[in-house]
N, C-alpha and C positions, 0 to 999 in steps of 0.2 A: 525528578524530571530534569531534563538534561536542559541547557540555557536556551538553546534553541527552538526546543521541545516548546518550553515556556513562551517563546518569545511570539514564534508563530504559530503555534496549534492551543487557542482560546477563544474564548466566545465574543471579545471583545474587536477583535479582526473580523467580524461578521460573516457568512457563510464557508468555511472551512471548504477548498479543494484538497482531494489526495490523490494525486495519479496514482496508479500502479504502472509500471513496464518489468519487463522480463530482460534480467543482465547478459547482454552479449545475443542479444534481437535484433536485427540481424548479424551485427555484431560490436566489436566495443567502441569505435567510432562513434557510432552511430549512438548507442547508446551513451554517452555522455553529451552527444547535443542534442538530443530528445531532452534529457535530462534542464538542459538550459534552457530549451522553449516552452517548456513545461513551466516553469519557475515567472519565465516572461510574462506568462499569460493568468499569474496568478495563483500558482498552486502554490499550498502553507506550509505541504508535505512530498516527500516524493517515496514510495513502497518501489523498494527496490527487488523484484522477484529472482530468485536464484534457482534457474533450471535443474530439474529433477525430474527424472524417467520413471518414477511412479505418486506422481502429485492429485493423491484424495481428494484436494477440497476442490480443483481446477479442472475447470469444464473444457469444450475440445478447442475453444480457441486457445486458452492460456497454454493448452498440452503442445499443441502445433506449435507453439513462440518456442517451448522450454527444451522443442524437438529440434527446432533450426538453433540453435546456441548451443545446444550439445554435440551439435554436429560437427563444431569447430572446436570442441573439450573447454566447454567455459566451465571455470569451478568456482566454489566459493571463494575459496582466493579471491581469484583474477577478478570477480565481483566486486567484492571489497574494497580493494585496488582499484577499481574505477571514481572510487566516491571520491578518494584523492586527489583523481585527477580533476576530475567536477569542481571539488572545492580551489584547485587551483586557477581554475577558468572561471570563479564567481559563484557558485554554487552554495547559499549562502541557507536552504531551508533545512528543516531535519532528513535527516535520510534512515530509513527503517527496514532492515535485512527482512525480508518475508523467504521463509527456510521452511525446511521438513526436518523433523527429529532426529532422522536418522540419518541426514546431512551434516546436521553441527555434532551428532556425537560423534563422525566418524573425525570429523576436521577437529575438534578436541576445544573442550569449555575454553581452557585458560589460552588456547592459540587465538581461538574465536576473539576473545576480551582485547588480549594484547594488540591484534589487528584489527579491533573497533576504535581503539584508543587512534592506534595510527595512525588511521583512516577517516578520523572524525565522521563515525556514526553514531549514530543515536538514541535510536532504539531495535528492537527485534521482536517479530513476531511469527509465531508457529501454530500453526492451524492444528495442527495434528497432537498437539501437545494438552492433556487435560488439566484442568485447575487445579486439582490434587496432585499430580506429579512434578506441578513447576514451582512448589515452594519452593525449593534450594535456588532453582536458577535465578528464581525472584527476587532475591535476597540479593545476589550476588550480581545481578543487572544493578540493584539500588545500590549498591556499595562504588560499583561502577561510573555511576551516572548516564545508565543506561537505560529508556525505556523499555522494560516489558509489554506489550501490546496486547490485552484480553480479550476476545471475542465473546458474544452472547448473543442466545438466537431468543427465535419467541418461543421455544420449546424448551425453554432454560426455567428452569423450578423457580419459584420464589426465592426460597431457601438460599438455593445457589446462587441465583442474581445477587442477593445479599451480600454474599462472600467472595465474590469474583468482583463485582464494584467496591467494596470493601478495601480491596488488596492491589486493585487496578492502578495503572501508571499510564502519562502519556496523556490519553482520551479510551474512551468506551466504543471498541469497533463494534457494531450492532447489526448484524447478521439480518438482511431483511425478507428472505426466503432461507428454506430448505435445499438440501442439495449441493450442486455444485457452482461454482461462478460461472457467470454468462448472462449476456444480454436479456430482460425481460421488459416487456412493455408496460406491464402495470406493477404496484404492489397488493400484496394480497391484505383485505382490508385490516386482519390483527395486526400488523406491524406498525400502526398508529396505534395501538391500544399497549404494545410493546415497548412501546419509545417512553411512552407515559411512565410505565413502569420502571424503564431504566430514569429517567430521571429525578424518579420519588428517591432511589436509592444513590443516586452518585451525584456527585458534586461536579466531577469530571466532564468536558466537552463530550458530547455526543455525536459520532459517524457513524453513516449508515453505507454499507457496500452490501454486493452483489447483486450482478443484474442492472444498473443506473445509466442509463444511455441517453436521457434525453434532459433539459430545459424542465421540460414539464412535471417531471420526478422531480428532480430536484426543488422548483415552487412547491409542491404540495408537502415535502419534506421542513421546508424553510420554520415552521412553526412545532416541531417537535422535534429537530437535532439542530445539531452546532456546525455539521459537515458533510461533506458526501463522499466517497471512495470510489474511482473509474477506475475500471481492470477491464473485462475485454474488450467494452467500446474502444479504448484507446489503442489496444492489443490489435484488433481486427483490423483496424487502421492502417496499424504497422505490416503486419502480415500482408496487404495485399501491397501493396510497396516494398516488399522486402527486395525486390531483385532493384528498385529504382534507387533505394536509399543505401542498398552495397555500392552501389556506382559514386565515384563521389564526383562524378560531373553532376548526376540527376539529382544527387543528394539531396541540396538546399532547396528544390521546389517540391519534393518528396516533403520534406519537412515542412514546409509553409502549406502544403495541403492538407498537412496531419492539423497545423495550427489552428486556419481556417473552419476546418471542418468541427473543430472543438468548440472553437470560439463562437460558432453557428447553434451548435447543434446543445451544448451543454451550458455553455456559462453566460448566457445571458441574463440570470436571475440573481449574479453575482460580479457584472459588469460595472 
């Protein structure tokens, strides 16, 4: 686990934030002062999402974010590349590449490493990527000092859970529906009975994402995980500002509505 890794994402910092934003939403501007109000307001982590014109696990809000940033050719590069600039501006939490498989192979392992180093990131994480197929790169994040980021749903075997907490680095991201991300009002009642289960088996901080929109998820979470993961709530945010927060006159009240409305609507349970 990388120092940072360490330093902020544990159970002893008490309820774990983890934005997610999408790199180059509306664009890189923008995206690294998202990235710094986000941090203001408390987040332990920040899921850096790197647009991709066929993204599995990413419901129609994340797809619209990863559609306006493609629109200006935002690559994993130029992504990467932002976290530097972040860290030059203060940015001081983990920052964790969220990619598709078929992204970092084509951008190539050892380029990937070397522009992690760079760029002081942290960790990575791939949805699309199965537990069986990521030994090697597992290895080669740990050599790194790099987190690999493991997912698990409630439809994850015993078995498996075993071996996926087992092997895990970082914290335990904990899949709390089916499907795709996107906003959901409730959780469905096994993902308490889930959580239980991951935590028999890991030692590891426990997060729960997809779907987390409000305050009141998050209370009811607060006594079976360590964290919580916002991706479209935050995403949706950005999206309907997109034209206000291109402008960089409107920018900074764009940005203090996106804070507001967080700091309202989500993190009171953790104020």
């Amino acid at each position: 686990m990388t120092t940072r890794m360490n330093e902020y994402v544990n159970r002893d910092r008490g309820m774990m934030f983890i934005p997610f934003i999408t790199a180059g939403d509306p664009d890189n501007e923008v995206t690294i002062e998202l990235a710094l109000m986000l941090q203001s307001i408390g987040a332990n982590a920040l899921e850096l999402g790197i647009p991709y014109s066929d993204p599995l696990a990413d419901g129609p809000v994340i797809q619209s974010a990863s559609k306006r940033a493609l629109s200006h050719g935002e690559t994993l590069s130029e992504a990467m590349s932002l976290v530097k600039t972040m860290r030059q501006k203060g940015l001081n939490i983990p920052v964790i590449i969220f990619t598709y498989a078929n992204v970092l192979s084509q951008f190539g392992l050892e380029a990937f490493f070397k522009k992690a180093e760079a760029d002081e990131i942290d960790g990575l994480l791939i949805p699309d990527l199965p537990y069986e197929e990521s030994r090697a790169l597992a290895e080669s994040c740990r050599k790194r000092d790099i987190s690999l980021i493991s997912l698990v749903a409630p439809t994850t075997s015993e078995r498996r859970l075993r071996l996926i907490c087992r092997d895990a680095q970082g914290f335990i991201y904990c899949v709390s529906s089916l499907g795709v991300t996107g906003v959901r009002k409730t959780f469905h009642p096994d993902v308490f009975s889930f959580l239980k289960r991951v935590r028999q088996v890991s030692d590891l901080p426990i997060a729960v994402g997809f779907g987390i929109s409000s305050s009141e998820q998050v209370d009811q979470l607060e006594d079976y995980a360590d964290g919580f993961i916002v991706g479209s709530a935050i995403v949706s945010e950005i999206g309907q500002r997109s034209n206000q927060l291109s402008d960089p006159l409107q920018r900074p009240a764009a940005i203090n509505e996106i804070r507001q409305k967080l700091c309202q609507c989500l993190l009171a349970p953790i104020s």
